[in-house]
C-alpha positions as MATLAB code, in Angstrom:
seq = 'XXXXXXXXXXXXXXXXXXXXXXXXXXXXXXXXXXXXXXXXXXXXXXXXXXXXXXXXXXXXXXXXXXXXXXXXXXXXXXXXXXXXXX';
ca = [
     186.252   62.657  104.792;
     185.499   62.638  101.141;
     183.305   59.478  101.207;
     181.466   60.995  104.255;
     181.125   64.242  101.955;
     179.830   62.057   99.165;
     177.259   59.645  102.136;
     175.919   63.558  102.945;
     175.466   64.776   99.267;
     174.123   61.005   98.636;
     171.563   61.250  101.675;
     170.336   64.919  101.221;
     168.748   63.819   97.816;
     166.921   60.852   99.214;
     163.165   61.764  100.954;
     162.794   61.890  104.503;
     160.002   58.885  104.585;
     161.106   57.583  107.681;
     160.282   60.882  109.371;
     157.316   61.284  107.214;
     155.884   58.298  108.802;
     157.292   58.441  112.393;
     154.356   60.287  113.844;
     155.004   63.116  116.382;
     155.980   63.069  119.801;
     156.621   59.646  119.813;
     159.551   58.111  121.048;
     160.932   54.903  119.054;
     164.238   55.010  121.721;
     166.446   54.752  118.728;
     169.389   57.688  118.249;
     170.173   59.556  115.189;
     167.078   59.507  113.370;
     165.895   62.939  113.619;
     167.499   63.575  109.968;
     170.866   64.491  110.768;
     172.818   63.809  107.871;
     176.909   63.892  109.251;
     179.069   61.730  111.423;
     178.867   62.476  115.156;
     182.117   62.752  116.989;
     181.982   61.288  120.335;
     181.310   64.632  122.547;
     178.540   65.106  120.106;
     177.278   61.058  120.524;
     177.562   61.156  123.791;
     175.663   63.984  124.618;
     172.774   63.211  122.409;
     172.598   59.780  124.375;
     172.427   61.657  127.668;
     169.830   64.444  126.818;
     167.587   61.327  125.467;
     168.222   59.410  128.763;
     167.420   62.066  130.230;
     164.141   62.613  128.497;
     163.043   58.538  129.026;
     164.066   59.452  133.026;
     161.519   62.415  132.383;
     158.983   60.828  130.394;
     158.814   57.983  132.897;
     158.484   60.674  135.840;
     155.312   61.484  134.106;
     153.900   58.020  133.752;
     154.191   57.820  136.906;
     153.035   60.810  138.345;
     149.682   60.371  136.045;
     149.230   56.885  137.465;
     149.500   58.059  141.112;
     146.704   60.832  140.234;
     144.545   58.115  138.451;
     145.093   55.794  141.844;
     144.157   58.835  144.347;
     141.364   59.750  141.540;
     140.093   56.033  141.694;
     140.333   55.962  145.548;
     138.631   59.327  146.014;
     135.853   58.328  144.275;
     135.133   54.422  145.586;
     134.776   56.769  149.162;
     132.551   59.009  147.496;
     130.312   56.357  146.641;
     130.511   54.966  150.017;
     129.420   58.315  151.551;
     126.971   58.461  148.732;
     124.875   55.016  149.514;
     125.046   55.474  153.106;
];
């Protein structure tokens, strides 16, 4: 406990580059870099590896969802054409 008090009072004084540079809203799928400076116990691990499993499973949702729109946009519009030149 004391070295992980000393790791925290040794951490705070360092700068926060690697946020600094990580640019926003981007997802690098690592855990634990969003500046939290302690030790996680394992209820606190293990739900911070299922809320960001659960935000890939989301994220991908999107992906998908946006590609389906761009194929129905694509399709939608090859017709239109069609109708257009005949």
């Amino acid at each position: 406990m004391v070295l992980q008090n000393m790791y925290v009072q040794w951490a705070k004084g360092q700068p926060a580059v690697a946020g600094e540079k990580r640019k926003a809203g981007q997802s690098n799928g690592r855990l634990l870099l969003d500046g939290m400076l302690h030790v996680l116990t394992g209820n606190e691990f293990l739900g911070r590896v299922q809320a960001q499993e659960a935000a890939t499973v989301a994220e991908e949702g999107e992906k998908q969802k946006w590609n389906q729109a761009q194929v129905a946009w694509k399709l939608t519009l090859t017709k239109w054409e069609a109708e257009d030149l005949a």
